[in-house]
N, C-alpha and C positions, 0 to 999 in steps of 0.2 A: 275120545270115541265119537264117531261120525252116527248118522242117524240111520247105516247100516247096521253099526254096531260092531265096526272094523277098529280095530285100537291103534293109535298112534304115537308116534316117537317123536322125539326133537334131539337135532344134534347142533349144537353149537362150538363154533371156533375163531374162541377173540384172540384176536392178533395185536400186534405193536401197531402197523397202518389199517387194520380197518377188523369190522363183526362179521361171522354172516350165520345165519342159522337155518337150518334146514326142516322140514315135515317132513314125515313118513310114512307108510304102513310100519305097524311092527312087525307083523308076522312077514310079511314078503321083502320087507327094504326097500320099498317102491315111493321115489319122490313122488310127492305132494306140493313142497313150494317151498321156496327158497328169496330169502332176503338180507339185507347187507345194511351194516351201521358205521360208525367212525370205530376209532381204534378203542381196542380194550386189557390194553396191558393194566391187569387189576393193581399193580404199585405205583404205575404213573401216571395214569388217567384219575383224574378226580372222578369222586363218588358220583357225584350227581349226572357227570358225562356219561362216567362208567353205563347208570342207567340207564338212560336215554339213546348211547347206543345200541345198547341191548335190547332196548322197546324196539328201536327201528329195526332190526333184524329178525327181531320174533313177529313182529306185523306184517314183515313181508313177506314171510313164511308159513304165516295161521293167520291171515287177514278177520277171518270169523271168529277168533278165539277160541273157546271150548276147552272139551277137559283131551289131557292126554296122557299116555300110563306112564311116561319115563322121559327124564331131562336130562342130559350129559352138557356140561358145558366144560371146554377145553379151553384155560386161558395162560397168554403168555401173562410169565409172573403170580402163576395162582398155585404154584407148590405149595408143600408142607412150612408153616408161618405165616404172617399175618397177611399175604396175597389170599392166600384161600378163601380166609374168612370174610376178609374185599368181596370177594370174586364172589363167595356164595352168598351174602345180604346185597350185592346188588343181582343177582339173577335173579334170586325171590322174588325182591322188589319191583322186577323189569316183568316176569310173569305174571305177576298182579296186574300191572299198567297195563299189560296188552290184551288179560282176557284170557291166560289159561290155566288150569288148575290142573297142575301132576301130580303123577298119586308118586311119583320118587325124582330125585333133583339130585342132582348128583357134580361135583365141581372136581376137575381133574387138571392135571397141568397141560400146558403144551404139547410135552413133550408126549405124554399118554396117548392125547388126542392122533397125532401125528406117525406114532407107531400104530397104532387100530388101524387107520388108512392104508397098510399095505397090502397084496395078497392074500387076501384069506383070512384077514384081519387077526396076523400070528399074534401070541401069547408069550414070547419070550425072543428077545432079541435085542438089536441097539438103533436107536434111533440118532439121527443128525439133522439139524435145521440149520439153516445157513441162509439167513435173509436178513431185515436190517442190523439183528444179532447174530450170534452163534453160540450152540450147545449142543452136548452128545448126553444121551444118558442109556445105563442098562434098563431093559425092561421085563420083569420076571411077573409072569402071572395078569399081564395086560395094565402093570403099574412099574413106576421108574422108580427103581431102588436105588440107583448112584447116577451121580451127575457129575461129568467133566465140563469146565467156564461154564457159560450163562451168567457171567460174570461185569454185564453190564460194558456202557460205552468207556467206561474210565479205567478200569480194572484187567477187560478181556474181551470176552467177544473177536477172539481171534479168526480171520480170515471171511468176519460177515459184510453186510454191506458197507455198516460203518467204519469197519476198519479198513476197506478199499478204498472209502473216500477218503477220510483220514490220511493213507498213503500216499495217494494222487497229491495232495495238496503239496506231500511232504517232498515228493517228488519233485516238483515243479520248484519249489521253494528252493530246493538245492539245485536245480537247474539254473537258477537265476544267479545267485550267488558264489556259483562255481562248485562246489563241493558233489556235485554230481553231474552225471550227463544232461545234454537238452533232450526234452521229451516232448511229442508231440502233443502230450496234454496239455500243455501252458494255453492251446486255443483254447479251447473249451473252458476251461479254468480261468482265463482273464474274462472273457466274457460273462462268465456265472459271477466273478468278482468286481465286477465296474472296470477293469484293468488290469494289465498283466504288468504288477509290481509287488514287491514285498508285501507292501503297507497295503495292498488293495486283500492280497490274498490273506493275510493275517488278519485283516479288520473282519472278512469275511468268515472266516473261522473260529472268531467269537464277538463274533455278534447277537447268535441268537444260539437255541438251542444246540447243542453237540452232533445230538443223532441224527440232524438232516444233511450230513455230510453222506448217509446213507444212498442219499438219493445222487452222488458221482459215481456211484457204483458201475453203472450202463454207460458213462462215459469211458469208465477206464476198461470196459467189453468192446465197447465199439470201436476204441483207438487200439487196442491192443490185436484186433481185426482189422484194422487197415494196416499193421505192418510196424508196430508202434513195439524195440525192445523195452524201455523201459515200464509202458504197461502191461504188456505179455509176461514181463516176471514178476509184476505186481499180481498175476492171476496163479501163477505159477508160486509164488510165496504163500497165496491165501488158502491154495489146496496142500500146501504143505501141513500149513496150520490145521487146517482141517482133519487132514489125515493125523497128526499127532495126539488131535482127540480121540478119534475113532484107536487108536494103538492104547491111549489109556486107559478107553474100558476094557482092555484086558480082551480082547474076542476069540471067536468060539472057532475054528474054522468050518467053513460054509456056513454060520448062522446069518439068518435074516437080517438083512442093512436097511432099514428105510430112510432114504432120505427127501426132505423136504425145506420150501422156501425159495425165495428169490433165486439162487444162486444153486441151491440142489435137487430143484423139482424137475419134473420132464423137461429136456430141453434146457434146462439149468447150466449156465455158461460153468461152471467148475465140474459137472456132473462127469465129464470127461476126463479131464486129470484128476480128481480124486478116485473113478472108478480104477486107473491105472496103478494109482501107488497102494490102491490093497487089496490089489489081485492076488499078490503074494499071499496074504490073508485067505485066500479063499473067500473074500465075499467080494457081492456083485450088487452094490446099491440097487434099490428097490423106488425109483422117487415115484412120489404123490404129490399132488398140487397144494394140498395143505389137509389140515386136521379135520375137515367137517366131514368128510366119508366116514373118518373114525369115530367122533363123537357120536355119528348117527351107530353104527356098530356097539358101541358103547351101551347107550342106549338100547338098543335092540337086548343086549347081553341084560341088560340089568330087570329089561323086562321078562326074560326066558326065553328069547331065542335062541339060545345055542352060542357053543364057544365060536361056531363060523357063521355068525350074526352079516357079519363084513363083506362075505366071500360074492 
């Protein structure tokens, strides 16, 4: 509460590549201010990052600290299991450091956060992210009752960023070796790899991390835009994938679709072929930029604003 005596919200939404948390009016939904941290996937960000991200995103948000009546924080990886419990001793702890005291703290997964953000901030329906990962889940009562993947870079994650990079390589790979066509990616791809050779693109693909294969994803947009078949149907495979998810939760027809991330948010290179293969479905993706519209909805709700906190 400000020195008018106007009460304030916080919505937060930690992602895989980065934080950002927002201030509000509660009663009106009116930003306030807005700040951004490194990534906060509560299973694979250590604790101590975890925090620290979370400090830089709430200071850039409530530079002056103070109290304020509700905390939503949406994070990738902060489901039901030991994410959550991650997810909420470092939010605590990141509101302390920064200087705010709320009277409620609330920790929600992603995928919550990400369906709030649609329309009128609906209460039942199925949400899709598609950005360095991928997952679907239903969502009854403004919480995810079942989840299809979100099953990590090794496992699943089918048709997200990571597994377009993934592809790309694989693509290339068998380009060189014969076992498939030449594809215009081997440019871009030798050059990210010191070289366009087996041994250059293999070294590169475990070298470091998995999931920064994520980040070929916009190559294989950009070439499959200049005319490129073999990455045109690597886009064309990932909304396949995609759309498989969305068929496994079972959908409603015309129920709410929101989708969100790299790859399903406005302007979301798959946004387009996956809006086509469930049409039949009767739904009409809904994308948002990401979960912090709804965290702050969230928020709003948990304070008494109403189920159209969001709208």
């Amino acid at each position: 509460m400000n020195e008018s005596g106007i009460q304030w919200v916080v919505g937060v939404d930690a992602g895989g590549t980065r934080t950002r948390a927002r201030l509000a009016e509660a009663a009106s939904g009116r930003v306030l201010g807005e700040g951004a941290g490194g990534p906060g996937n509560a299973l694979s960000v250590a604790p101590d990052a975890l925090v620290r991200h979370l400090v830089d995103a709430l200071r850039g948000a409530a530079p002056s600290g103070g109290a304020v009546a509700a905390v939503v924080g949406g994070f990738a990886g902060g489901g039901p299991g030991g994410g959550r419990e991650r997810a909420l001793l470092a939010l605590t702890a990141a509101l302390s450091e920064a200087g705010l005291r709320a009277g409620h703290v609330e920790v929600r997964g992603d995928a919550d956060v990400a369906f709030a953000a649609g329309r009128g901030a609906p209460a039942d329906g199925l949400v899709l992210i598609a950005g360095t990962g991928a997952a679907g889940a239903r969502v009854v009562d403004r919480r995810a009752v079942s989840a299809v993947d979100g099953d990590g870079w090794l496992l699943g994650d089918a048709g997200s960023g990571f597994w377009l990079g993934r592809e790309a390589l694989r693509a290339v790979l068998r380009g060189l070796d014969g076992r498939g066509p030449w594809t215009a990616l081997a440019g871009p791809v030798g050059e990210l790899c010191g070289g366009l050779s087996k041994e250059h693109v293999v070294r590169y693909a475990y070298a470091a991390e998995p999931v920064r294969l994520a980040s070929l994803s916009p190559v294989v947009v950009e070439v499959a835009g200049a005319g490129d078949v073999v990455a045109s149907g690597l886009l064309d495979r990932a909304a396949e994938e995609l759309d498989s998810t969305v068929r496994a939760l079972k959908p409603r027809f015309g129920e709410p679709l929101v989708t969100t991330g790299g790859l399903l948010g406005p302007d979301g290179p798959l946004l387009g072929r996956l809006a086509a293969r469930v049409a039949d479905l009767g739904l009409v993706p809904d994308p948002v930029p990401d979960g912090l519209g709804g965290a702050v909805a969230l928020a709003r709700v948990a304070w008494g604003a109403g189920p159209a906190a969001g709208a």
